[in-house]
C-alpha positions in Angstrom: 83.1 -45.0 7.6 84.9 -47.1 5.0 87.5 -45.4 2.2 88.9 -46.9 -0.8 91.6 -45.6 -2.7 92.1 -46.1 -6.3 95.7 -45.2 -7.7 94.3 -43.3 -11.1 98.3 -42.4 -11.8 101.4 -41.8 -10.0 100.0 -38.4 -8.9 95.6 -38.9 -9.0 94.1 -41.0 -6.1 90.1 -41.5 -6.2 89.3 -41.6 -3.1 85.4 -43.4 -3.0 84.0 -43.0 0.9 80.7 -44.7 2.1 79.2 -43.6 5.4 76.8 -45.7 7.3 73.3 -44.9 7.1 72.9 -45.1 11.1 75.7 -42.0 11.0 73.7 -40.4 8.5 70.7 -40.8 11.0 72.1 -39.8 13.8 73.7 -36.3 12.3 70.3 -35.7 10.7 68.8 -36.2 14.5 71.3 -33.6 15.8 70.6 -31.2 12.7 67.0 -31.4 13.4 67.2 -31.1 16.9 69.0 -27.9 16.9 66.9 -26.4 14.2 63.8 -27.1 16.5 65.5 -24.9 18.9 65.6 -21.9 17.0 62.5 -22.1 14.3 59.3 -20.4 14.6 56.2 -21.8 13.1 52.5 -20.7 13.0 50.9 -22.8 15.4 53.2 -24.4 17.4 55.5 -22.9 20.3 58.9 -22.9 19.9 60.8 -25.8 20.5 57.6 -28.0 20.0 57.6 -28.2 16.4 57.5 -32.2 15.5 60.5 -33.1 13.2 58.2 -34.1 11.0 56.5 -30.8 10.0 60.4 -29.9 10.1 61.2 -32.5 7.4 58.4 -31.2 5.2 59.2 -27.4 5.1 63.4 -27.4 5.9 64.6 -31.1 4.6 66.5 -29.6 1.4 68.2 -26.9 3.9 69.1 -29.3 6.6 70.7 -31.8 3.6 72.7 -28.9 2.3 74.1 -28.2 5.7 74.7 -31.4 6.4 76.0 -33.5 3.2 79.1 -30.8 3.3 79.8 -31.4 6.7 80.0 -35.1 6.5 82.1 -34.9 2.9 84.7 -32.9 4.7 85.1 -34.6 8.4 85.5 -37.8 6.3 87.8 -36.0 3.6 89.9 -34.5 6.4 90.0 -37.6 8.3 91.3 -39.7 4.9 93.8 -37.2 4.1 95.2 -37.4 7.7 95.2 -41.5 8.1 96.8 -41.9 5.0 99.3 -39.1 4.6 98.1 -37.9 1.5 99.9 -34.8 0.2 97.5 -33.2 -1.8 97.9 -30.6 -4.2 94.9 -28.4 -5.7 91.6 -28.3 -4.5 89.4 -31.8 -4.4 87.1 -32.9 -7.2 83.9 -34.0 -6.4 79.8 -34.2 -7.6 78.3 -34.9 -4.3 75.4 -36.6 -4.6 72.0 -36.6 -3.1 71.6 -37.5 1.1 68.9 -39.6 1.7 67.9 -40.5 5.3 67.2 -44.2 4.8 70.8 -45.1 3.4 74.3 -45.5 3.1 75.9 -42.0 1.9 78.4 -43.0 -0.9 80.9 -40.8 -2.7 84.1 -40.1 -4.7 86.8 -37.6 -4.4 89.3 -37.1 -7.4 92.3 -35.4 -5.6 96.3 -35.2 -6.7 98.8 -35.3 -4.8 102.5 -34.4 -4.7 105.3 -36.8 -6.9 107.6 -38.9 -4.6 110.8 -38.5 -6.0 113.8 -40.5 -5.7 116.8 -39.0 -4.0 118.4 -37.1 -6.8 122.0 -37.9 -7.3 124.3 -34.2 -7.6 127.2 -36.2 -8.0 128.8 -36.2 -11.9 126.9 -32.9 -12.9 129.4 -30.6 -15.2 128.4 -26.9 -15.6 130.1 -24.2 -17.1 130.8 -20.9 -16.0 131.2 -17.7 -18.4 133.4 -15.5 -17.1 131.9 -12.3 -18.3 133.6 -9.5 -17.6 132.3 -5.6 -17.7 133.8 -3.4 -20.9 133.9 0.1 -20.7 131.8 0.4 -23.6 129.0 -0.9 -21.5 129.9 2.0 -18.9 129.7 4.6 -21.2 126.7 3.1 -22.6 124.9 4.0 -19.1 127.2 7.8 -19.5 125.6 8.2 -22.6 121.8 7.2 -20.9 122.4 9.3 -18.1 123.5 12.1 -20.5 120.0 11.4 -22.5 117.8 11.8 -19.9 119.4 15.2 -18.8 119.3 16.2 -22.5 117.7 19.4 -23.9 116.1 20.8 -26.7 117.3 23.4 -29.1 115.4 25.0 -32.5 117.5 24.7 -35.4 118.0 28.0 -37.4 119.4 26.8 -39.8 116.5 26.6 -42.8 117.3 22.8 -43.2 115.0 19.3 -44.1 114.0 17.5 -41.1 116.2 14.2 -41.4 116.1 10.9 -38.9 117.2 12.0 -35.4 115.7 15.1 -35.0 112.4 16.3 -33.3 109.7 18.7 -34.6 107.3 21.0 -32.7 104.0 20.4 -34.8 100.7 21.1 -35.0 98.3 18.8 -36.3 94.3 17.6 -36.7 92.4 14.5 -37.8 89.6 14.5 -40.3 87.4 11.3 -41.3 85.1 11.7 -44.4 86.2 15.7 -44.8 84.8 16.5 -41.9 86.4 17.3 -37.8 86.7 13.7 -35.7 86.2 14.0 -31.9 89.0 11.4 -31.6 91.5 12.9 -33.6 91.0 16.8 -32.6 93.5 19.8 -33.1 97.0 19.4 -31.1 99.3 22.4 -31.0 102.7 22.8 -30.2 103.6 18.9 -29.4 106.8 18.2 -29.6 108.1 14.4 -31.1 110.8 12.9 -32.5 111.1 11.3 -35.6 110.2 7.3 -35.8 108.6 7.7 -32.4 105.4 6.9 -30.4 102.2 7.6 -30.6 102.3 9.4 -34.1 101.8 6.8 -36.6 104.7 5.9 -38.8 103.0 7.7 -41.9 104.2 10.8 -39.9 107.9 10.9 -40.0 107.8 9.8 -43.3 106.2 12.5 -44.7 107.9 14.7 -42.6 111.8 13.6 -42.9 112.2 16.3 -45.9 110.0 19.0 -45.5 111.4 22.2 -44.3 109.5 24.7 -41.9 107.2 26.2 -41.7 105.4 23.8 -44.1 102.0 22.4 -43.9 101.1 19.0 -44.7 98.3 16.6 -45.8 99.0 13.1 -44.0 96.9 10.0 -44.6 96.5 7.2 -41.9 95.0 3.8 -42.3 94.1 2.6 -39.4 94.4 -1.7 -39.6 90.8 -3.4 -38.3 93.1 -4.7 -35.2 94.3 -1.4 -34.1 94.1 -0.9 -30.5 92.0 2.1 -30.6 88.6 0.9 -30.7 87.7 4.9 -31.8 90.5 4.3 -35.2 90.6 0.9 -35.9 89.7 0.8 -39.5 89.2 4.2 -41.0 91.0 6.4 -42.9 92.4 9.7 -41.2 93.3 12.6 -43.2 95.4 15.0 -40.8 96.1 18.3 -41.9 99.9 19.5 -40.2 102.0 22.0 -39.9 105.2 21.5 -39.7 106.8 24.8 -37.2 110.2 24.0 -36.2 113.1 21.4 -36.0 114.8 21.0 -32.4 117.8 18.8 -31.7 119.1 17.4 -28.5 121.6 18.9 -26.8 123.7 16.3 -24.6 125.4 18.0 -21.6 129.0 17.5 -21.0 130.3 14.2 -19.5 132.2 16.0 -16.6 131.4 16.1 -12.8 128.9 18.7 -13.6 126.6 15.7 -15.1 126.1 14.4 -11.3 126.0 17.7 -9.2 122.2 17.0 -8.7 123.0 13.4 -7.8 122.7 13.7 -4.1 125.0 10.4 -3.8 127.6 11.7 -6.2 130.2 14.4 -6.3 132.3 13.2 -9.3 131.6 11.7 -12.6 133.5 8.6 -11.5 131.6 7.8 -8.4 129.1 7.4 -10.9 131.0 5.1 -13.2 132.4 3.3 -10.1 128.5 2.4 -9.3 127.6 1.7 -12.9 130.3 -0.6 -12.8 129.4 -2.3 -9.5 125.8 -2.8 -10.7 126.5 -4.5 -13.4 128.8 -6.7 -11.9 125.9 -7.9 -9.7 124.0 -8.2 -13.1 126.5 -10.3 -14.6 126.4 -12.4 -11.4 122.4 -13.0 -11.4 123.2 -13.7 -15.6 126.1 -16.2 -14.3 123.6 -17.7 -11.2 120.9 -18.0 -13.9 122.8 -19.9 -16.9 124.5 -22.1 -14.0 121.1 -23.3 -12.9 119.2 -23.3 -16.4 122.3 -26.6 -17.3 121.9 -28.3 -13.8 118.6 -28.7 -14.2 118.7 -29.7 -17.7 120.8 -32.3 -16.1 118.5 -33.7 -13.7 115.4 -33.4 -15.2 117.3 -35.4 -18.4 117.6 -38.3 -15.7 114.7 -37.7 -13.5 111.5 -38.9 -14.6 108.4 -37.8 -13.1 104.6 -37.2 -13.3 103.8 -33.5 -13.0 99.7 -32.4 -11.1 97.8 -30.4 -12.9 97.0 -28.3 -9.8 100.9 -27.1 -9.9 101.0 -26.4 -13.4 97.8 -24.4 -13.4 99.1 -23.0 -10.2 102.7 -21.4 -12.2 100.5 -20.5 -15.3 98.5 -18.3 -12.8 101.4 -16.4 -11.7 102.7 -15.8 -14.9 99.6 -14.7 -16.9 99.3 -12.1 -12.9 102.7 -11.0 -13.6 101.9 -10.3 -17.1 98.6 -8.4 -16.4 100.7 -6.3 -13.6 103.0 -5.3 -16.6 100.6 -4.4 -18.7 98.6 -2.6 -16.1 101.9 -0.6 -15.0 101.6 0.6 -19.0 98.1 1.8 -18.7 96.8 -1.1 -21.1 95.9 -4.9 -20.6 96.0 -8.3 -21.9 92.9 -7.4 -24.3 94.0 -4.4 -25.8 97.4 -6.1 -27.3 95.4 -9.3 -28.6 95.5 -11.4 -26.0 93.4 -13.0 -23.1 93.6 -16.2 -20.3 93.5 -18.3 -22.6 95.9 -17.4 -25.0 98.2 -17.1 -22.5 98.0 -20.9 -21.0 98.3 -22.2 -24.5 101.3 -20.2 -25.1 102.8 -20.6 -21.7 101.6 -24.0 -20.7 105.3 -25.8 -21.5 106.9 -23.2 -19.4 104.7 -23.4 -16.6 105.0 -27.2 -16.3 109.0 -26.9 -16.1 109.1 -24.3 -13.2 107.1 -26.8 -11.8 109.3 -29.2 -12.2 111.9 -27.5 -11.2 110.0 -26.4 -7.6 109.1 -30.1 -7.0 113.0 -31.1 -7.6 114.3 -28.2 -5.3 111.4 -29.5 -2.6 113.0 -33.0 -2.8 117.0 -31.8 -2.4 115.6 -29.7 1.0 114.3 -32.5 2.4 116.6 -35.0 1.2 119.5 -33.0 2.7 117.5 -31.8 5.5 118.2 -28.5 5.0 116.9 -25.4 7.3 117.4 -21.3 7.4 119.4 -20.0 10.1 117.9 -17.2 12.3 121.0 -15.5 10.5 120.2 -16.2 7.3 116.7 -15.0 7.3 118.0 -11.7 8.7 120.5 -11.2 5.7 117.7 -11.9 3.3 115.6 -9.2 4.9 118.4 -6.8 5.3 119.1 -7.6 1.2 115.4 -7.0 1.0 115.2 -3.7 2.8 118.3 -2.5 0.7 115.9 -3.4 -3.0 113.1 -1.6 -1.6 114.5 1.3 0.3 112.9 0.3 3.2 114.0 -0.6 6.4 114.3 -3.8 7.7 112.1 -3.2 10.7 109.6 -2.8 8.1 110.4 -5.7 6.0 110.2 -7.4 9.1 106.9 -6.2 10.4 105.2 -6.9 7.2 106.3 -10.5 7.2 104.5 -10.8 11.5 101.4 -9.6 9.9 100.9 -12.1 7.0 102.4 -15.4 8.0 101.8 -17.1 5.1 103.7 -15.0 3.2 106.9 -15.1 5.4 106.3 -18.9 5.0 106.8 -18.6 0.8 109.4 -16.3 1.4 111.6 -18.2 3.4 111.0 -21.4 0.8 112.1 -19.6 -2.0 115.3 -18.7 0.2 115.4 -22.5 0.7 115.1 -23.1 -3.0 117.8 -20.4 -3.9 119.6 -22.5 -0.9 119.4 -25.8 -2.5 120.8 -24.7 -5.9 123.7 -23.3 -4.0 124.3 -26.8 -2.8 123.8 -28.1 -6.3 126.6 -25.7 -7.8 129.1 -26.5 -4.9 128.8 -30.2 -5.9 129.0 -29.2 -9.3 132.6 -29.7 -11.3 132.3 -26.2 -12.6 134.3 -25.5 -15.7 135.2 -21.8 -16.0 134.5 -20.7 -20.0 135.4 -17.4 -21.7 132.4 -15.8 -23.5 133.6 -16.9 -26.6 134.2 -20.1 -25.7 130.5 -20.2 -24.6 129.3 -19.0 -27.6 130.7 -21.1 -29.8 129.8 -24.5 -28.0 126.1 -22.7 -27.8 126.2 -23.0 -31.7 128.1 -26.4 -32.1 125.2 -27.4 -29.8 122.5 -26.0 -32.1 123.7 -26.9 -35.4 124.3 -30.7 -33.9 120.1 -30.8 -32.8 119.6 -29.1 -36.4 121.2 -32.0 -37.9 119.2 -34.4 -35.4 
C-alpha cells in the first residue's frame, strides 16, 4: 500500500492511499470464499456454488463489505506510522472497487495544532480583593424571608397600586364569543407586573378598587409563543375580588426553626456569608484566568480544527437546550434553533477551544499528572455538590471510563491554570481600583 500526505494547512493533512490491485484480489478471493460457505442457491449444493454465479448475484454486497474494510485497515495503519493526531471524524467519498485495479483514495482529516512551549514568565494579573458587605447578607435575609412570606387580604377599601397581589377571576373571548384557549380561571392569585398575565393586566388593574369587574384587551404579537394566541385579539372579561399583601415574617431565630441545619438566625448568616465567599473566590479564579489568557493567546498564534470548534458549539447549544428544557420550553419556542445558535456562538466556541488546546500544551510541557490524592479530593468536593457520597461518585466513574477520563483532564486543566497564576506577578487591586482601569481600558479601544 502506498500513502501520500498533502499538508492542506497547519492543522488539514489529505491523506491520498492506493492499494495494489493483487491486494484487492486477494481480499475479494477470501470475501468470496467465505460467502460460498454460507449461501444457498437453487441448484447447486452448498459450498459448490462457482464464484462466478457468486459475482453475478452478490458483487455489489461483497464490494460494500469489503471497500470499508480496506479504507479503514489502511486508515488505521497511516494514522499509526505517522503519529497523526487527529481530531473529528475523517472525510472521505470512497469510490468504486473494481477487481481488475489499483484501489485509490483520499482522506481529508485534521489533526491537533503543535504548539510551541508557551512562556508563563512576565505575565501580570490583577487580583480584586472583593470583600462580602452586609448589605449582600441581608440581601439573602430578605430572600429567605420572601420565600416564607404570606398572604393577607387588605380591608382596607383601597386602589390596587404596584406591589401588591390580587385574587381574580377572569375569561378570554375572541370575536364575542368563549375561546377554548383562553377559558374561565377563578380565584388565581398574581401579583402585579408579573408572569403569565400579560402586561395589559396590571395596568388596568393598578387603580381599580374591589370588587370591580373589568373589560381587558390583549393583542397578542404574530411571534408570541403561543401558537393558540399569537396574533389575535383577546377580550377578557375580569373581576377584580380582593387585594392581598405579603406579610414578611420576622428576621429572628424563629425564621430558621424549620431549618434542620440551623438553630439561630446567625448560623444562617454565618453560612450566607461563607458561600459567598467561595463565590467571590470562583469570580476571583475566573477574572484571573479570563487576563492570563488574553495574555497568551495575544502572543500565541495558532490554527484552530474545525472538528474542536464544532465540538465546543455542541456543548453549548446541549447546555442551552438542557436550560430550556428544565423551564418546560425549547430552543424553538423563544426564536431560536441550531443554527442560530452556531452563528451567534461560533466566536466563543472557537476561544474555549483555544483555550483547551493551550491548557493541553502546559500539561504536557510541564509533564504534569493527578495524584491518587488529588483525584480523591476532587471526588470528595464532588460528593459534597451533589449530596452524594463519594463511594457513589466513585462507582459511577468504574462504570463509565470514559468519563472518569474527561473528568480527571478538566482537573488537569483547572491544575495547569493553577500553575499559571503561581507564575503569575499578581497585583492585588481594590474593586474600585478595578473598575476604573476597566473603563480607562474601554474608553482608550473607543478612541482606537
Amino acid at each position: 500500500m502506498q500513502v501520500k500526505i498533502e499538508d492542506q494547512s497547519s492543522i488539514k493533512k489529505v491523506l491520498s492511499f492506493e492499494i495494489p490491485k493483487e491486494t484487492i484480489s486477494k481480499e475479494l478471493s477470501k470475501a468470496y470464499a467465505d460467502l460460498k460457505k454460507k449461501v444457498d442457491i437453487k441448484g447447486f449444493r452448498k459450498g459448490k456454488v462457482p464464484r462466478k454465479v457468486l459475482e453475478n448475484r452478490f458483487a455489489a454486497d461483497v464490494h460494500a463489505e469489503v471497500a470499508p474494510r480496506l479504507i479503514q485497515e489502511a486508515f488505521v495503519e497511516a494514522v499509526e506510522n505517522h503519529k497523526l493526531d487527529i481530531v473529528g471524524g475523517p472525510q472521505l467519498d470512497p469510490p468504486e472497487l473494481k477487481p481488475d485495479a489499483d484501489y485509490s483514495f483520499e482522506i481529508t482529516v485534521e489533526i491537533k495544532p503543535e504548539l510551541d512551549d508557551i512562556d508563563l514568565q512576565g505575565l501580570e494579573i490583577k487580583k480584586t480583593l472583593y470583600e462580602v458587605s452586609e448589605a449582600e447578607i441581608e440581601s439573602q435575609i430578605y430572600m429567605l424571608q420572601k420565600t416564607m412570606a404570606t398572604k393577607q387580604k387588605v380591608e382596607e377599601a383601597r386602589p390596587v397600586k404596584e406591589g401588591d397581589f390580587v385574587l381574580i377571576d377572569y375569561e378570554g373571548f375572541l370575536n364575542g364569543e368563549s375561546f377554548e384557549h383562553t377559558p374561565k380561571v377563578e380565584n388565581y392569585v398574581t401579583a402585579i407586573n408579573m408572569e403569565p398575565l400579560p402586561k395589559e393586566f396590571s395596568e388596568k388593574l393598578i387603580g381599580a378598587i374591589p370588587v370591580q369587574d373589568l373589560d381587558i384587551e390583549v393583542v397578542y404579537a404574530d411571534d408570541f409563543h403561543d401558537e393558540n394566541l399569537k396574533g389575535k385579539t383577546i377580550q377578557y372579561k375580569v373581576t377584580l375580588k380582593e387585594i392581598q399583601e405579603e406579610v414578611l415574617p420576622e428576621a429572628n431565630d424563629d425564621l430558621v426553626k424549620d431549618l434542620e441545619q440551623y438553630e439561630t438566625l446567625e448560623d444562617v448568616k454565618v453560612a450566607i456569608r461563607d458561600n459567598l465567599e467561595k463565590g467571590i473566590a470562583q469570580r476571583v479564579k475566573h477574572e484571573m484566568s479570563e487576563q492570563i489568557f488574553t495574555q497568551i493567546l495575544e502572543k500565541t498564534d495558532f490554527e484552530v480544527p474545525d472538528a474542536l470548534i464544532e465540538g465546543e458549539l455542541d456543548g453549548i447549544i446541549a447546555e442551552t437546550e438542557q436550560a430550556y428544557a428544565q423551564n418546560n420550553t425549547s430552543l424553538e419556542e423563544v426564536g431560536l434553533s441550531r443554527e442560530i445558535m452556531k452563528e451567534k456562538y461560533k466566536d466563543v466556541a472557537e476561544k474555549q477551544a483555544r483555550r483547551h488546546l493551550i491548557l493541553d500544551k502546559l500539561i504536557t510541557q510541564e509533564k504534569m499528572e493527578l495524584s491518587d490524592e488529588e483525584l480523591d479530593t476532587g471526588f470528595e468536593e464532588m460528593a459534597q455538590a451533589m449530596s452524594a457520597t463519594k463511594d457513589a461518585i466513585k462507582n459511577f466513574f468504574n462504570m463509565d471510563p470514559r468519563q472518569l477520563e474527561y473528568y480527571k483532564h478538566t482537573q488537569l486543566e483547572k491544575k495547569a491554570i493553577d500553575l499559571i497564576i503561581e507564575k503569575s506577578n499578581v497585583v492585588e487591586v481594590t474593586p474600585d481600583d478595578a473598575q476604573a482601569a476597566d473603563e480607562q481600558t474601554e474608553e482608550e479601544g473607543a478612541q482606537v
